[in-house]
LOSETOR-136324 format. One record per residue (C-alpha): residue number from 1; residue in three letters; chain; z, y negated, x negated. Coordinates in steps of 0.05 Angstrom, whole numbers. Layout:
nr/rest/kette/zz/yy/xx
NUM/ala/A/Z/Y/X
...
// end
This chain:
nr/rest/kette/zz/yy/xx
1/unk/A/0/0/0
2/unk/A/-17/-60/-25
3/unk/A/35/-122/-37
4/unk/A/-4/-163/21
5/unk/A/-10/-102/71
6/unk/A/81/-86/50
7/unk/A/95/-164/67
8/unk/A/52/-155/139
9/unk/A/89/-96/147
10/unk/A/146/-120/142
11/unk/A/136/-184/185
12/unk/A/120/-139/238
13/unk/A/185/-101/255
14/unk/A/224/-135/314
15/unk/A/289/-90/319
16/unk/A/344/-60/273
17/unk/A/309/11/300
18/unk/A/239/-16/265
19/unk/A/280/-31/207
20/unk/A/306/32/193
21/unk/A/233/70/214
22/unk/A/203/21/174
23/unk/A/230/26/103
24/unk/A/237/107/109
25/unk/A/166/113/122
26/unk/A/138/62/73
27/unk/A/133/56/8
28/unk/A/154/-27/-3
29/unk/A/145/-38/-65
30/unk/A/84/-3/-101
31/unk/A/73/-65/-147
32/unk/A/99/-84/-217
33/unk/A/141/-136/-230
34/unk/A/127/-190/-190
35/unk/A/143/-177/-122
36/unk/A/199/-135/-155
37/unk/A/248/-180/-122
38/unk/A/229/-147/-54
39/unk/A/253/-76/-80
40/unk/A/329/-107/-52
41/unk/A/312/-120/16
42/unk/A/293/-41/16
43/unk/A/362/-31/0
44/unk/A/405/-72/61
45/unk/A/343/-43/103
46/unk/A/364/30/76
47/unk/A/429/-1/102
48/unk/A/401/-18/173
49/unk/A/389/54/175
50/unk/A/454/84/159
51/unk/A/484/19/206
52/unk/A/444/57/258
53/unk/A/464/131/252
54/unk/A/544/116/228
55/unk/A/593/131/287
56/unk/A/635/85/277
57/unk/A/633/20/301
58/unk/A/679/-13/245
59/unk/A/637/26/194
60/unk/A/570/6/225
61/unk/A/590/-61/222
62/unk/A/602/-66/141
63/unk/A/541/-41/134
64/unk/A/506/-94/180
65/unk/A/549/-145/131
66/unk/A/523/-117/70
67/unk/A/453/-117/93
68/unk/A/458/-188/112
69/unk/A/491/-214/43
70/unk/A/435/-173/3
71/unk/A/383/-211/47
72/unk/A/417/-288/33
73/unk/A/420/-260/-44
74/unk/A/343/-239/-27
75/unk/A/321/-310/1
76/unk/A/369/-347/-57
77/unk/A/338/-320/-110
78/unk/A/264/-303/-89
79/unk/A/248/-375/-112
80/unk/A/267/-363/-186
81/unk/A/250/-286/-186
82/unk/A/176/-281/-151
83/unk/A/117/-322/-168
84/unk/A/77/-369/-136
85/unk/A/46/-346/-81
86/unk/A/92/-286/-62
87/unk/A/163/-314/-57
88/unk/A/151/-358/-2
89/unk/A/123/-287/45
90/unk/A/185/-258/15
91/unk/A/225/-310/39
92/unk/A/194/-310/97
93/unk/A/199/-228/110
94/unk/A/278/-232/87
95/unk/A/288/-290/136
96/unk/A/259/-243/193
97/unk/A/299/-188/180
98/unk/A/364/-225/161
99/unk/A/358/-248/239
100/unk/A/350/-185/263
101/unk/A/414/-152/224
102/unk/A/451/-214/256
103/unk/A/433/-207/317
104/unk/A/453/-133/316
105/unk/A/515/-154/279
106/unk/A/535/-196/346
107/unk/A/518/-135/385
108/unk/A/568/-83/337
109/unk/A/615/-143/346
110/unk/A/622/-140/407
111/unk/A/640/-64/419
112/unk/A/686/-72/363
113/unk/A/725/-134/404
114/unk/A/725/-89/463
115/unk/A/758/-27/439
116/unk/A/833/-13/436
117/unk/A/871/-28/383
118/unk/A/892/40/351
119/unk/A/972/31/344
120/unk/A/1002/58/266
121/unk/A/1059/44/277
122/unk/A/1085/122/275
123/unk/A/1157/106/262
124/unk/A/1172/94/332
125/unk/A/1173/169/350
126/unk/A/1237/180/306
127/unk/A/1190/229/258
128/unk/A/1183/224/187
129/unk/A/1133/168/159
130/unk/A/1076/184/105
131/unk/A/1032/160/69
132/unk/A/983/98/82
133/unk/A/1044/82/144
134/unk/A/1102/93/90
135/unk/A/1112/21/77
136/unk/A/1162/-11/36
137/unk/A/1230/23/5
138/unk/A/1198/25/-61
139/unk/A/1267/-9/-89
140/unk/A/1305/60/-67
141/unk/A/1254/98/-96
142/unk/A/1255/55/-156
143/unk/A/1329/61/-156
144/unk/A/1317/143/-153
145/unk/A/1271/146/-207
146/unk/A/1316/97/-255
147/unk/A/1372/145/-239
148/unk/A/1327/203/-262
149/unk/A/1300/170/-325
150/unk/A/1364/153/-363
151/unk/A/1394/218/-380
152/unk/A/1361/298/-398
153/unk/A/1402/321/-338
154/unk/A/1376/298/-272
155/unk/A/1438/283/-243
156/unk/A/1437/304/-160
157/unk/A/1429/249/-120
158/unk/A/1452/229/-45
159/unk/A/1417/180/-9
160/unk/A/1470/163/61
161/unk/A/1458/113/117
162/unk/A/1464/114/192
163/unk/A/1411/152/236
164/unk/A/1335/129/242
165/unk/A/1340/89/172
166/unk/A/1282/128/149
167/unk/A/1323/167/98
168/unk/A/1272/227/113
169/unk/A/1210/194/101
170/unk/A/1236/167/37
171/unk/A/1249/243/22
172/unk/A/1177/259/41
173/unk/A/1143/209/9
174/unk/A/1185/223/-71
175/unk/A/1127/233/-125
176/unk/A/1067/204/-70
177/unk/A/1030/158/-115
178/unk/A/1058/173/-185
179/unk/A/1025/224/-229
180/unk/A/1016/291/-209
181/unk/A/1078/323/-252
182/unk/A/1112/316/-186
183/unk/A/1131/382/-145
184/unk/A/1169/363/-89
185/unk/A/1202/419/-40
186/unk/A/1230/395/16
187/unk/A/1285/435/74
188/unk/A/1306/407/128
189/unk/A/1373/436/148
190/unk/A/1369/428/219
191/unk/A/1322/493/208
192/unk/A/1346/523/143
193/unk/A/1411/516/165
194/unk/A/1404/556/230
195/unk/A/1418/621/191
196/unk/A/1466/684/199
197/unk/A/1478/682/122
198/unk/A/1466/655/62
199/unk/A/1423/699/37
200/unk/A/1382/675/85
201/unk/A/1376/604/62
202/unk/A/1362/623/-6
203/unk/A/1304/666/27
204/unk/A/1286/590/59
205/unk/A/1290/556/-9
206/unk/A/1256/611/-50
207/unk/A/1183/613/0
208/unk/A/1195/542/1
209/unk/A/1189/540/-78
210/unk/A/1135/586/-84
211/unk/A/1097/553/-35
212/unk/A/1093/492/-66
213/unk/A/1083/514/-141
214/unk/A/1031/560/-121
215/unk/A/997/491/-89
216/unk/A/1008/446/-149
217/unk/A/966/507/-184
218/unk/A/1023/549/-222
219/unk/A/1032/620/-223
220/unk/A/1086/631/-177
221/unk/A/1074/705/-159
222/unk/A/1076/741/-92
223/unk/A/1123/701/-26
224/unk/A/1188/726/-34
225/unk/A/1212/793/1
226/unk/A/1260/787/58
227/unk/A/1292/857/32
228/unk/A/1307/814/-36
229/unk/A/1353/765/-1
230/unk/A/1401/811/53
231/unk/A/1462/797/10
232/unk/A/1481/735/-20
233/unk/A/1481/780/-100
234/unk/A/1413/806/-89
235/unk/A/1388/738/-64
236/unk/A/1418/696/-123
237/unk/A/1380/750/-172
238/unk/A/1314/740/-135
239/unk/A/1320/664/-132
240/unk/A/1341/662/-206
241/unk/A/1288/705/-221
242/unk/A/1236/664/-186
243/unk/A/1257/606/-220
244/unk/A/1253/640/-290
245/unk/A/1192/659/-276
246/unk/A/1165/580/-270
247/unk/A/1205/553/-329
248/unk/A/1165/571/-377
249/unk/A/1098/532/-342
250/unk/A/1137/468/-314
251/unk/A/1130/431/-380
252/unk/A/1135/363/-366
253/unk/A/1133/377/-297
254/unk/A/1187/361/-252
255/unk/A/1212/399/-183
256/unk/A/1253/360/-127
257/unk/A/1287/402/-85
258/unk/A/1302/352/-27
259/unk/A/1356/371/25
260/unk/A/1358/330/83
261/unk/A/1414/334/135
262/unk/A/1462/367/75
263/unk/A/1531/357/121
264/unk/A/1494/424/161
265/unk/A/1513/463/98
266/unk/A/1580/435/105
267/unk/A/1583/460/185
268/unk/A/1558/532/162
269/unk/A/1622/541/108
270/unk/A/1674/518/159
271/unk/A/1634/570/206
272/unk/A/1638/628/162
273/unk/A/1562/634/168
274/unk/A/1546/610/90
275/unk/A/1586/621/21
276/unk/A/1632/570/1
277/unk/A/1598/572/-74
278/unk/A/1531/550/-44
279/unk/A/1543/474/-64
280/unk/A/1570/498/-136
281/unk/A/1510/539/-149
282/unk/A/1460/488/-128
283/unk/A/1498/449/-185
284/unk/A/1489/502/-231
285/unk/A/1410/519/-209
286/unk/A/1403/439/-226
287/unk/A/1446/445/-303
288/unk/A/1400/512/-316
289/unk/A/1333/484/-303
290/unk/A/1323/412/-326
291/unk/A/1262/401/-294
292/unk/A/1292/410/-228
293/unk/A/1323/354/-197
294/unk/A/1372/361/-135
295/unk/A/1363/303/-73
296/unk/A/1412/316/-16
297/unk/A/1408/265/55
298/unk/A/1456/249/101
299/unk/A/1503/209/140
300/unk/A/1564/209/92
301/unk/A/1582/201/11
302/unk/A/1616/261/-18
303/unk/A/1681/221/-12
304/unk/A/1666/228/59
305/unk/A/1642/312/56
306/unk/A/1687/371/46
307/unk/A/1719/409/-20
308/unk/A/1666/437/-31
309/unk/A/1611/393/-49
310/unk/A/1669/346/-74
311/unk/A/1691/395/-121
312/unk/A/1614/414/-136
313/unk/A/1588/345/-152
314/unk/A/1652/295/-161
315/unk/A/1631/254/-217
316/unk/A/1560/280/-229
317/unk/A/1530/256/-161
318/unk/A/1494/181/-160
319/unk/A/1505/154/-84
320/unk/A/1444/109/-58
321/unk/A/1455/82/4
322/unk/A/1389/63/49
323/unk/A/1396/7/94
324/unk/A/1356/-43/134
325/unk/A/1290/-61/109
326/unk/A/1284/-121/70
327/unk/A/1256/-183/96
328/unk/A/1189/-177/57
329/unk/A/1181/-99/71
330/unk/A/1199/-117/146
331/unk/A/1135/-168/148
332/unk/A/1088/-121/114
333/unk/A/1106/-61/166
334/unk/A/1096/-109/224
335/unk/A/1034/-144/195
336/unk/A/1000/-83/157
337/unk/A/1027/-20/183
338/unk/A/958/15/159
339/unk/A/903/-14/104
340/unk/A/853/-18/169
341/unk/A/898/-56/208
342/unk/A/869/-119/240
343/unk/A/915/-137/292
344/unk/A/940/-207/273
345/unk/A/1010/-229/300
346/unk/A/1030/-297/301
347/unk/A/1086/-327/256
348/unk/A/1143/-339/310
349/unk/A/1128/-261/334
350/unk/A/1140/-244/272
351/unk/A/1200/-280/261
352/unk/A/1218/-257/335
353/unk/A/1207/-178/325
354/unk/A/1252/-183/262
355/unk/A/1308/-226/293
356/unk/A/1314/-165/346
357/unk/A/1311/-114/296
358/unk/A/1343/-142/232
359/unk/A/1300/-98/198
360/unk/A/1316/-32/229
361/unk/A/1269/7/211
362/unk/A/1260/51/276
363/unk/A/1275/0/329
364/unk/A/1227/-51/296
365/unk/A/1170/-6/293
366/unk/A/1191/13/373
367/unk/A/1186/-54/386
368/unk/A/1116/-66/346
369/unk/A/1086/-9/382
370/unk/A/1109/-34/449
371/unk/A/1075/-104/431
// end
């Protein structure tokens, strides 16, 4: 095709639909280097086509921008870039189909203004919070890692606060973001701890282990057998035994072993349905492996617990305690919940929605997702 017939052609689409037939069914640009300017209006056109096809009408509609800057940079430059008498036809083509884009833009625009605002703010349900709608707490988890960094030993640590401070998600979110050295197993004792003995909650902790070193790509060897754990002996061998197994690969890894709702372990001693020495030998599991560090959640500080994690951790244990969100973490949850958030609120909402809340975590994103 020659550079005359490639400018006609391209004067004579009409609609974002000719735009995207157009350039995948012509060759635009058989000429040297000239009319080479032209070769970047093929490239927001190639863009009119995906616009077209995309699903999405957020998506389709950064592709409709990026056609339309390529185009200004098109008519900008063809001055400087195309002789005399080509760059004012290329102008003149890139003008054409820069209106087109925009008016398909509007149209994109417009569906985008009419759909419903998708709500992030997941904290509201009382579940755990992670990743892209974790936001803020990154001074507790700084405070965790400094705690971790100064010593060989990684002393236990117990992060305590009222209910619905989002002490779980910060235990679900340790190691997201940071390099990948980071195992993290996490039990929840409102399950774990619903067991006849403790046998069985090493059983919990032990598939829990295995599970998640096999993920981060170790060899962790076959799920733990349920006949390996009936008495609380045999299950101490097998556990020790799985974790002898991993020592020699961790390396610089680390393992958290993150206990949320630890007080359960408490409630299953005073029932007769655990071992008193379960708190002791967590200690000891933490003193024996280096690379495993020991988190435990709750309600209370060990001042506040029984004998036996007092007498298990008393001086060893670092207390953090998680409170309300800070003022600046509070703003960022309401005003960008999620990186795609658009919503914007205004200044005395803001100020409003924290007032109510002071920053608690679950009752200001209750109120955000009732906005």
């Amino acid at each position: 095709m020659s550079n005359g017939a490639a400018i006609a052609a391209g004067l004579e689409t009409e609609t974002l639909a000719d735009l995207g037939v157009a350039t995948s069914t012509r060759r635009w640009i058989p000429c040297p280097h000239p009319l080479r300017p032209a070769a970047r209006a093929s490239c927001p056109a190639a863009d009119d086509a995906r616009a077209q096809q995309a699903m999405a009408p957020l998506n389709r509609s950064v592709a409709i921008n990026r056609a339309s800057a390529l185009l200004t940079e098109l008519i900008d430059s063809a001055a400087a870039t195309c002789p005399y008498p080509e760059w004012p036809l290329v102008q003149h083509v890139a003008r054409r189909w820069r209106d087109i884009v925009s008016q398909a833009g509007g149209t994109i625009g417009d569906e985008i203004l009419r759909q419903p605002v998708l709500n992030p703010y997941e904290g509201y349900s009382g579940l755990p919070v992670t990743g892209h709608t974790f936001v803020g707490r990154q001074d507790t988890l700084g405070n965790i890692e400094t705690k971790w960094a100064v010593s060989d030993l990684l002393p236990p640590i117990i992060l305590y606060g009222h209910r619905r401070m989002g002490k779980t998600s910060i235990l679900r979110n340790l190691g997201r973001g940071a390099d990948s050295h980071i195992i993290l197993v996490y039990l929840n004792m409102q399950d774990s701890g619903l067991v006849d003995h403790t046998g069985q909650l090493l059983l919990d902790m032990a598939e829990a282990l295995q599970r998640e070193a096999a993920r981060a790509g170790l060899q962790a060897g076959p799920p733990p057998r349920e006949t390996n754990y009936a008495t609380l002996g045999t299950a101490r061998r097998a556990l020790n035994a799985l974790l002898d197994h991993l020592d020699p690969q961790m390396g610089q890894m680390r393992l958290i072993l993150a206990v949320d709702e630890f007080e359960l372990i408490e409630a299953g001693i005073r029932e007769g349905r655990l071992d008193a020495g379960v708190p002791a030998y967590l200690r000891a599991l933490s003193q024996n492996y280096r690379w495993l560090a020991l988190i435990f959640a709750g309600l209370h500080t060990l001042d506040e617990m029984g004998h036996q994690y007092q007498s298990a951790f008393y001086g060893q244990a670092e207390h953090i305690k998680v409170g309300y969100l800070p003022y600046a973490d509070a703003m960022r949850l309401i005003t960008r919940p999620h990186p795609d958030f658009t919503l914007e609120y205004a200044p005395d909402l803001r100020a409003e929605l924290y007032r109510l809340s002071y920053g608690q975590p679950y009752l200001l994103q209750r109120l955000c997702w009732e906005r």
